[in-house]
C-alpha positions as CSV (number, residue, x, y, z in Angstrom):
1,X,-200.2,-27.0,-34.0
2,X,-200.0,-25.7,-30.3
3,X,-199.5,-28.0,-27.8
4,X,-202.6,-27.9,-24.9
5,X,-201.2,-27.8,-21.3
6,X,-204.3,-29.7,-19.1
7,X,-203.4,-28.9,-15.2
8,X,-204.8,-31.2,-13.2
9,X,-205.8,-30.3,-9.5
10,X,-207.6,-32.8,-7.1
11,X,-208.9,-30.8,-4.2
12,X,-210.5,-32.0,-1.0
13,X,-211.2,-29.0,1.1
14,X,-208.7,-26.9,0.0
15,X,-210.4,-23.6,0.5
16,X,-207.2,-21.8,2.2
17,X,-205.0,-23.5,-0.4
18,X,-206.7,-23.1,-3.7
19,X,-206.5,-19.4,-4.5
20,X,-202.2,-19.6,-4.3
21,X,-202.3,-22.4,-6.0
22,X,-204.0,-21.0,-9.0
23,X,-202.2,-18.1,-8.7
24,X,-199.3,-19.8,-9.0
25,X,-200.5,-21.3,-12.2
26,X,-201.6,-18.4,-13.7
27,X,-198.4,-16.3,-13.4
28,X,-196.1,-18.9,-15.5
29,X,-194.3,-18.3,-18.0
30,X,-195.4,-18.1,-22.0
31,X,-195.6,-22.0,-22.4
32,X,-193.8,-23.5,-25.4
33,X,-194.6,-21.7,-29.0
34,X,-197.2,-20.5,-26.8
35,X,-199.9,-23.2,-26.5
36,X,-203.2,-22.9,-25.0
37,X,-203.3,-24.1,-21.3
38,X,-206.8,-25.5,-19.3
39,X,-206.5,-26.0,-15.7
40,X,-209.3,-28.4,-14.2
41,X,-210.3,-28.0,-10.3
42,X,-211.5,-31.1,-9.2
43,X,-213.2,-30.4,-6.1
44,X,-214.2,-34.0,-4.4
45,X,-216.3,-34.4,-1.5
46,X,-215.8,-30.3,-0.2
47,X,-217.5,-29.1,2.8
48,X,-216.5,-25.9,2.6
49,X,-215.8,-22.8,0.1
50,X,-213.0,-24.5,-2.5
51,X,-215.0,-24.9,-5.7
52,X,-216.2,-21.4,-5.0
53,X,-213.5,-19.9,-4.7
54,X,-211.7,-21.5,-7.2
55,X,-214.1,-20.2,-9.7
56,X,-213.7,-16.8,-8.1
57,X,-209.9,-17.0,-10.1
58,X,-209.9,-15.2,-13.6
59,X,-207.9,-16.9,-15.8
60,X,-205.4,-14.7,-18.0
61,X,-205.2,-14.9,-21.2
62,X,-204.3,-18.1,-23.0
63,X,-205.5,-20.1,-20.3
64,X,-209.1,-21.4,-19.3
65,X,-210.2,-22.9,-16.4
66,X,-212.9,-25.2,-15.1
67,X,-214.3,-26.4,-11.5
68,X,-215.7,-30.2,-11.5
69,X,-217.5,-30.7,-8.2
70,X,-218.0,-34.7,-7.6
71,X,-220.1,-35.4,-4.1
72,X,-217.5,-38.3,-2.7
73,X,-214.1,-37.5,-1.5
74,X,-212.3,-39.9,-3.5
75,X,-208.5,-38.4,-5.2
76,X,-208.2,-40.9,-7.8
77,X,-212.0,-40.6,-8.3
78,X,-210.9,-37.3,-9.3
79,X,-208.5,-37.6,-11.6
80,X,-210.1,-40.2,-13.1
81,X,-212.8,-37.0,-14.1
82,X,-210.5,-34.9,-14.6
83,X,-208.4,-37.1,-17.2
84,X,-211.9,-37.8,-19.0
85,X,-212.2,-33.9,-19.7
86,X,-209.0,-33.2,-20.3
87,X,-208.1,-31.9,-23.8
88,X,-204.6,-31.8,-23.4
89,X,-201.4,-33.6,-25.1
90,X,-199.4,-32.9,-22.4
91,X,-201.0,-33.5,-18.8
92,X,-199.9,-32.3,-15.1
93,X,-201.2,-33.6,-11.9
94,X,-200.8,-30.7,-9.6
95,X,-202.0,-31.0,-5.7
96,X,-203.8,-28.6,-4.4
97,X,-201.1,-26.8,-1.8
98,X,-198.4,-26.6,-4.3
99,X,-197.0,-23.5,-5.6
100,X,-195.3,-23.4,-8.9
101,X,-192.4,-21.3,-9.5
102,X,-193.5,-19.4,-13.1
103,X,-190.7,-21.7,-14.8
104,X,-191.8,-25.1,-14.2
105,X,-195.2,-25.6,-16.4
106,X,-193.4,-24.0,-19.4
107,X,-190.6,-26.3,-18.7
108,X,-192.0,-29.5,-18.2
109,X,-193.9,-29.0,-21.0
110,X,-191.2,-28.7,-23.0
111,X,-189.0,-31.7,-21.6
112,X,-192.5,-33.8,-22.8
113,X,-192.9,-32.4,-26.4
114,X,-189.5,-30.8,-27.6
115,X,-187.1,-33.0,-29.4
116,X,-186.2,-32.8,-33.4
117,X,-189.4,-34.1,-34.2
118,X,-191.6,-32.3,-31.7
119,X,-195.0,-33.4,-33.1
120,X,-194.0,-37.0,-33.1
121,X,-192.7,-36.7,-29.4
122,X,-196.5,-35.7,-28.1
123,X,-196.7,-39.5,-28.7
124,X,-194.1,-41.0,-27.2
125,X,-194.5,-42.0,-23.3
126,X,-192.8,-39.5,-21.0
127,X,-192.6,-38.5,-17.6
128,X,-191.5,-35.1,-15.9
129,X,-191.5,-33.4,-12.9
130,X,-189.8,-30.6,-11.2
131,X,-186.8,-29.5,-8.6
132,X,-188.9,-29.6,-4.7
133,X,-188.3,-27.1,-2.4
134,X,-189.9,-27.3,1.4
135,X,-190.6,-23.9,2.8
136,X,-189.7,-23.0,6.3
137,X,-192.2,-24.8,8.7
138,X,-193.5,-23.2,11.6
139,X,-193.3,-26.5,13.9
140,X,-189.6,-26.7,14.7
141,X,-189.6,-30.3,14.9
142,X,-191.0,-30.4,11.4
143,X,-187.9,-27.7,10.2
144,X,-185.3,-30.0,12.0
145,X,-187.0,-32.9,10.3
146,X,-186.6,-31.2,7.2
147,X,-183.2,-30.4,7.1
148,X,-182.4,-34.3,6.7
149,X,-185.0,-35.4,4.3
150,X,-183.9,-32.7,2.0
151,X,-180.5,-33.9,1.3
152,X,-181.1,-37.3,1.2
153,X,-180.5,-38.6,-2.2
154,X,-184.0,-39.2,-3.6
155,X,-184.7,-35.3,-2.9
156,X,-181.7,-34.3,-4.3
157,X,-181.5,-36.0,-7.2
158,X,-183.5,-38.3,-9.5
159,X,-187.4,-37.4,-10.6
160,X,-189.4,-38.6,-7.3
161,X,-192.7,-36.4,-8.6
162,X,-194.2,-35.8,-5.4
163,X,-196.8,-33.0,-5.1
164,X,-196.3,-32.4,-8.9
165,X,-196.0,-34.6,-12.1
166,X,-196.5,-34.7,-15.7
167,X,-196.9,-37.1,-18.6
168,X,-197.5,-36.8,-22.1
169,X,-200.7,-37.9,-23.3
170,X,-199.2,-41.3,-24.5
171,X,-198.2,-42.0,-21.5
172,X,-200.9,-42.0,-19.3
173,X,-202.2,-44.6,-21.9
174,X,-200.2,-46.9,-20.2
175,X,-203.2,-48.0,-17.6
176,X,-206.4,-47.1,-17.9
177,X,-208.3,-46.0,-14.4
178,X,-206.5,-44.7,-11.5
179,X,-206.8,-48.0,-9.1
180,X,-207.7,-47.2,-5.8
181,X,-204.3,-46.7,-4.1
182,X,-203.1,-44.9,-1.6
183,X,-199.8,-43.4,-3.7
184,X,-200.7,-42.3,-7.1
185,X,-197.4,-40.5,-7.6
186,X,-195.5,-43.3,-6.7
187,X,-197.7,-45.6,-9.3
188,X,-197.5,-42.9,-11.5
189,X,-193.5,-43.0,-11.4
190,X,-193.1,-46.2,-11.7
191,X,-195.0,-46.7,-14.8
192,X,-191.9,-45.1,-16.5
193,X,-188.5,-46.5,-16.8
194,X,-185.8,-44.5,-15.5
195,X,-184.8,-43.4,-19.3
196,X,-188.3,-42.1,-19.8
197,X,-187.9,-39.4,-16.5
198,X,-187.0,-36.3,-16.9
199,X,-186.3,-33.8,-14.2
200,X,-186.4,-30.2,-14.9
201,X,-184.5,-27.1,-12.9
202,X,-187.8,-25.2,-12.6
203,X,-188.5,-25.0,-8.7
204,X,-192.2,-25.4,-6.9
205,X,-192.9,-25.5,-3.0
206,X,-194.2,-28.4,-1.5
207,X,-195.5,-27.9,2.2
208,X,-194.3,-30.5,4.8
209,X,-196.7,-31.4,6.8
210,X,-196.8,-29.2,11.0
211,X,-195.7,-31.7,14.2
212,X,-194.5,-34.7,15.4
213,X,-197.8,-36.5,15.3
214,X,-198.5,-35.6,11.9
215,X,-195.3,-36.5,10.3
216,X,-195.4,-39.7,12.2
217,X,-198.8,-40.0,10.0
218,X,-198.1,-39.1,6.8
219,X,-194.5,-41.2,6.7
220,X,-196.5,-44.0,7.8
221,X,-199.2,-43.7,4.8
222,X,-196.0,-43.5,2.5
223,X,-194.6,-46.5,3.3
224,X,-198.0,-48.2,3.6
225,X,-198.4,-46.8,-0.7
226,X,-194.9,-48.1,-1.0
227,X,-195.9,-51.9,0.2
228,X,-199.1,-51.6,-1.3
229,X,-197.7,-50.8,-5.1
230,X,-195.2,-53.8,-4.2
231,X,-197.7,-56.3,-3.7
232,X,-200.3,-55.7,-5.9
233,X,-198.0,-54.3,-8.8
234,X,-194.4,-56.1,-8.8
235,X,-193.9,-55.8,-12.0
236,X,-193.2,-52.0,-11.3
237,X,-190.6,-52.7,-9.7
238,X,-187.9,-52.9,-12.4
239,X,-188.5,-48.8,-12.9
240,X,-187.6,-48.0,-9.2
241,X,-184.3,-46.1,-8.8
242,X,-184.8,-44.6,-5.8
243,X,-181.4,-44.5,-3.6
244,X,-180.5,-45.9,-0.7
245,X,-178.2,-43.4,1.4
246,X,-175.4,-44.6,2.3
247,X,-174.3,-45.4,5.8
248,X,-171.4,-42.6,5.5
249,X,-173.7,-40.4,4.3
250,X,-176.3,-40.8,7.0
251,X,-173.2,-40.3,9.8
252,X,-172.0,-37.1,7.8
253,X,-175.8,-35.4,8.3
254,X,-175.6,-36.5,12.0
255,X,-172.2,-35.0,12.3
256,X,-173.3,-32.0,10.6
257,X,-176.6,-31.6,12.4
258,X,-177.0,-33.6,15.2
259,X,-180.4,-32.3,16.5
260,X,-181.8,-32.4,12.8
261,X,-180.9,-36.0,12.8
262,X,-182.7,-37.3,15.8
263,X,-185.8,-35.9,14.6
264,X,-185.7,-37.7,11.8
265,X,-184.6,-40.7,13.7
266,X,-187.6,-40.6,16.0
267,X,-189.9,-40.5,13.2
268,X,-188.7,-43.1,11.4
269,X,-188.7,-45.4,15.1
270,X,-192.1,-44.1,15.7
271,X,-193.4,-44.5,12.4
272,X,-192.9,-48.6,13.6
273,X,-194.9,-48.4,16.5
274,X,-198.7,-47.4,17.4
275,X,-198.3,-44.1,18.1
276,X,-200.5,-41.8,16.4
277,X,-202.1,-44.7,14.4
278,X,-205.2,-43.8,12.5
279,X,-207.6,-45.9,11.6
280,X,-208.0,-44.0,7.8
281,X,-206.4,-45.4,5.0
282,X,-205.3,-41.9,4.0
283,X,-204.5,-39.1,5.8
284,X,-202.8,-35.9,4.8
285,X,-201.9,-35.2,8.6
286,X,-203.3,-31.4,8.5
């Protein structure tokens, strides 16, 4: 029996986003002894033309896609609807202004359901995710910023599952309602023991976000999801492998690229002090 592919895509006003997004989708590759795929827009809270033109997308052949308007902007409101239709055994949680290389569904279904006893695997509790890659920024500040965070070694190595993640459908079994956090990749992650992780080579682009004031933002709402999963979920803790650079590391990326390095230096000081606060317990920062 095919394996169904559900895709996942919480959107909140993501009307210039949407359309290469599903693109993306669309031209992947034959999935695995070539299942069926759905892809589920959940547009939440929109004010402008996502849902429509999300439903403007035809969907080729062995895929189908729906649009599931809720009225409140809520993202784990979302997925909470979107994992209540989904008909999949395997399940990816795909934001809105990520583009997929045409590997990277076909593989990470494959890392959830192959093995020597593939029908058996669709019920064991596993957890993929892809190989980032940030594309050039305009913002200059936000490229020299860039060029540190991407070598550091939870970027370059490990699964860290941001923009993009997958799970089989026992897996996301293992709570039952996305809680109302501020990092549901992070929560996601960590619901998985490093031995249940897989990483595949399959690519996808993940947009950092424009300026100094909005990386400011956004690195200050990670480490705000960060704390918050700490306190009110400690027990997750044991599944965190996320590395520490060392100290010679950090002074070989300031040798190597000195400007590069104090951008990301200022961020992280700024990140401590009022500037730029907002008073919303999300932001995206664009």
């Amino acid at each position: 029996m095919s394996v169904l592919v559900s895709v996942l895509i919480p959107a909140h006003n993501e009307a210039a986003y949407i359309g290469s997004c599903l693109d993306a989708v669309f031209a992947s590759d034959p999935l695995p002894g070539n299942a069926e795929g759905e892809v589920l827009v959940l547009a939440n809270g929109c004010s402008d033309e996502t849902a429509a033109q999300a439903r403007a997308v035809q969907p080729p052949e062995g895929w189908k896609l729906k649009v599931l308007e809720q009225a409140e902007g809520s993202k784990l409101g979302a997925l909470n609807v979107g994992d209540a239709a989904a008909r999949g055994d395997v399940i990816v949680y795909l934001d809105a202004d990520v583009t997929v290389s045409p590997q990277l569904i076909p593989q990470l279904t494959a890392a959830l359901t192959a093995g020597p006893n593939a029908a058996a695997n669709r019920y064991v509790p596993r957890y993929a995710s892809g190989s980032p890659q940030v594309p050039r920024a305009q913002s200059a500040i936000t490229r020299a910023y860039a060029r540190i965070w991407t070598q550091l070694p939870f970027f370059t190595n490990g699964v860290p599952g941001f923009g993009i993640f997958a799970m089989s459908r026992a897996g996301r079994q293992r709570w039952e309602d996305w809680p109302d956090i501020i990092a549901d990749d992070i929560f996601a992650r960590l619901n998985f023991a490093p031995t249940e992780r897989t990483r595949v080579p399959a690519t996808y682009n993940w947009p950092m976000v424009e300026g100094l004031r909005n990386l400011v933002r956004v690195r200050r709402r990670q480490n705000a999801g960060v704390a918050e999963i700490a306190h009110r979920y400690p027990n997750l803790a044991k599944n965190e492998d996320k590395p520490r650079p060392a100290k010679a590391d950090l002074l070989r990326l300031m040798a190597k690229d000195p400007a590069g390095f104090v951008v990301y230096a200022l961020v992280a000081a700024a990140v401590k002090t009022p500037l730029f606060a907002s008073s919303k317990r999300w932001t995206r920062g664009r």
